[in-house]
N, C-alpha and C positions, 0 to 999 in steps of 0.2 A: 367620569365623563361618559354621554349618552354614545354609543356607536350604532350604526344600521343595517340592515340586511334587507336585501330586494327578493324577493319570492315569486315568483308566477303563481298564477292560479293551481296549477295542478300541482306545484312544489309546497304550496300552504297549504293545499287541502291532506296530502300525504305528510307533513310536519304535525297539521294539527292531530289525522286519526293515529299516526306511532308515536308522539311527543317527542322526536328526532330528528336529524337531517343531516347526512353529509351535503348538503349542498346541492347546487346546481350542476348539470354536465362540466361546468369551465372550473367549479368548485373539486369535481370529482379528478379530472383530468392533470389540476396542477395540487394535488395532496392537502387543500388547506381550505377553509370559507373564506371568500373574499369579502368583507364589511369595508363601510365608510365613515366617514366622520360627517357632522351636519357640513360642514365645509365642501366635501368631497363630493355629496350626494346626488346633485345639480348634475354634474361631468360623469357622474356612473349612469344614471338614469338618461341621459344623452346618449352617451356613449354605446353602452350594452343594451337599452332596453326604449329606444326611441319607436316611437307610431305604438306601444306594446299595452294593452289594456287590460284588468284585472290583477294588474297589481298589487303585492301586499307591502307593509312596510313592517319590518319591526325593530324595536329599539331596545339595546342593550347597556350594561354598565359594564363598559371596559375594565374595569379593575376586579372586576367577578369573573372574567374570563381566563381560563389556566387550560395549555399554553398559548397569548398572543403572542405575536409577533407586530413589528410596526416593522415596515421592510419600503422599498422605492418602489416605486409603480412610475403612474404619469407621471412625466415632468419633473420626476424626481422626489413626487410628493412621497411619503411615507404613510403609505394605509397599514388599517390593522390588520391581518391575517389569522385564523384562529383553527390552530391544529389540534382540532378533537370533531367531532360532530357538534353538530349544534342541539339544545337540549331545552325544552317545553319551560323549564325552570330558569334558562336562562334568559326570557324574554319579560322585561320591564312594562312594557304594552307593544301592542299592534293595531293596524289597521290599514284598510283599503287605500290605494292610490289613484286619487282623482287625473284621466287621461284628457285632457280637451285638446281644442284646437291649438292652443300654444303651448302647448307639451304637458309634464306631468305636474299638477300640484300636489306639492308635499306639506301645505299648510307650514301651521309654524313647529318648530322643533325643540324640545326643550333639551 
């Protein structure tokens, strides 16, 4: 199953030149990278990264990732968590997030 990762600009451009990442400040802060599921994505992008332009997106295969975690978050939902850095090889594809006036599109997800 596809899972996602939010990037800013200046976090993708430093993923893309080390092939690495622990994440975000709120990544660094609670020990793990916080991802989504296509489900979740909508309420992340809301939530953490409303009016936020430059975006990146990138899409992973949950079952290639060692250790996740699926843990409660919002609402009790269960996102995935993934306790290692993030790793150039473990990215499926990426790409840019479209910001407009009605927030972010993420086109379609497979």
């Amino acid at each position: 199953m596809l899972i996602y990762k939010v990037l800013r600009a200046s976090e993708y451009e430093a993923f893309c030149r080390d092939g690495r990442s622990l994440g975000a400040p709120i990544d660094l802060t609670d020990g793990y990278i916080h991802l989504s599921t296509a489900k979740q994505l909508t309420g992340t992008l809301a939530k953490h990264f409303a009016g936020e332009d430059g975006l990146h997106l990138l899409a992973l295969e949950s079952e290639r990732l060692e250790p996740l975690q699926w843990e409660p978050s919002r609402g009790g939902d269960l996102f995935p968590h993934l306790y290692r850095e993030l790793l150039a090889a473990d990215v499926i594809w990426s790409r840019p997030i479209a910001c407009g006036p009605l927030g972010h599109d993420i086109g379609e997800l497979e």
